[in-house]
C-alpha positions in Angstrom: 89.7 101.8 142.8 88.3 103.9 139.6 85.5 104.3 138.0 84.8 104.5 134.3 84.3 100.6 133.1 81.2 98.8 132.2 78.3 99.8 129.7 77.5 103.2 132.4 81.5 103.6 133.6 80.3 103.1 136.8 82.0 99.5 137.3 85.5 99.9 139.4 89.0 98.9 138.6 91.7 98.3 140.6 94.8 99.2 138.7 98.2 97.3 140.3 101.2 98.5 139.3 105.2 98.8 140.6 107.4 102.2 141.2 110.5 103.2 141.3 109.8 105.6 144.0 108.3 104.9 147.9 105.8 108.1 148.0 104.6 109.9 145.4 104.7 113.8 145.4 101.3 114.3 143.2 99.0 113.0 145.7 96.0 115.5 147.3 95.9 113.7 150.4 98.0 111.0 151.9 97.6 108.8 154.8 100.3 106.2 156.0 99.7 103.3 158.0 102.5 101.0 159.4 102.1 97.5 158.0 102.7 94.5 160.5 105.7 92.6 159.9 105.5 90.3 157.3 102.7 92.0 155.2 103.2 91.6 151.5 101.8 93.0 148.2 100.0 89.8 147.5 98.6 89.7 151.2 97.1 92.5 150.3 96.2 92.0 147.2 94.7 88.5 148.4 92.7 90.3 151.5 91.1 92.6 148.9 90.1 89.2 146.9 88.8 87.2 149.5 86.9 90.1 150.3 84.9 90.4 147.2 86.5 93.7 147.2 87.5 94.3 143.5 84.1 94.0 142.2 82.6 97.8 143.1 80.0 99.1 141.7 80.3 103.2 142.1 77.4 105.7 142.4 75.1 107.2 139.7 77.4 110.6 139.9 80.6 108.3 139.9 81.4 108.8 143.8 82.1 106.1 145.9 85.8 106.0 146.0 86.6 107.1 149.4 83.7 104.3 150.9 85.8 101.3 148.9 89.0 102.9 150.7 87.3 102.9 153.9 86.2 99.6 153.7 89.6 98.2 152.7 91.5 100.0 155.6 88.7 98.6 157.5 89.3 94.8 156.4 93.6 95.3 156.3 93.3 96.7 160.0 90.3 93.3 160.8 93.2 91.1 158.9 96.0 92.5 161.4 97.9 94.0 158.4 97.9 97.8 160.0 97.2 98.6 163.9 94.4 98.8 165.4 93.2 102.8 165.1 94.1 102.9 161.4 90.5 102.6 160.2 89.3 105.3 162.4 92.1 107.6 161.4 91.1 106.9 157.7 87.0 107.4 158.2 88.0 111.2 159.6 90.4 112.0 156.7 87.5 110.3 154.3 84.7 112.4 155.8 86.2 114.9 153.4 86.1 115.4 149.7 89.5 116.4 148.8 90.0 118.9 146.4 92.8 119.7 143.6 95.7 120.9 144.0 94.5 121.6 147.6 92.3 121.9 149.7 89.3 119.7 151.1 85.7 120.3 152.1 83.4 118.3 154.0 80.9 116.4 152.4 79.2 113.3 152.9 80.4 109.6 152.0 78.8 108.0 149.2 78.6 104.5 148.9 78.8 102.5 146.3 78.0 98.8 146.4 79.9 95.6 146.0 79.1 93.0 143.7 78.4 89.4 144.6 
């Protein structure tokens, strides 16, 4: 989820998109969650639908990323796709504002609001 569409940027996006690679090496943070057996792209893709999930409105200072990812860990984990734990293990890592190249401080989440 990204900011930067709409008439203020502040509407989200979900971009979807295949690689060539399992695990990227550019990533400032990464968390890994097993996924049940028999999870599939378009489960997820489809939890995040039925959700309402892919219409996000982001904050006034275009923050709000970290809550959506929260959330979504939250419903995958609900749904059975990843164990039980997974959401709190994300909310800790998220209670951070990870910083480029690295680095993280903490800092408050800000949430954004989804759209009906």
């Amino acid at each position: 989820m990204m900011p930067g569409y709409g008439s203020q940027g502040l509407r989200g996006k979900i971009e979807i998109s295949s690689k060539g690679y399992v695990r990227t090496q550019n990533s400032i943070k990464t968390l890994s969650f097993p996924a049940t057996l028999g999870v599939t792209p378009q489960g997820v893709i489809d939890s995040i639908a039925s959700c309402g999930r892919q219409k996000y409105q982001f904050t006034p200072e275009w923050e709000g990323c970290r809550y959506w990812n929260q959330v979504v860990i939250q419903d995958l984990q609900t749904a059975g796709y990843i164990p039980a734990g997974s959401a709190t293990t994300a909310q800790e890592a998220l209670s951070y504002y990870w910083v480029y190249p690295k680095g993280q401080e903490a800092r408050p989440i800000k949430e954004g609001r989804f759209q009906t």
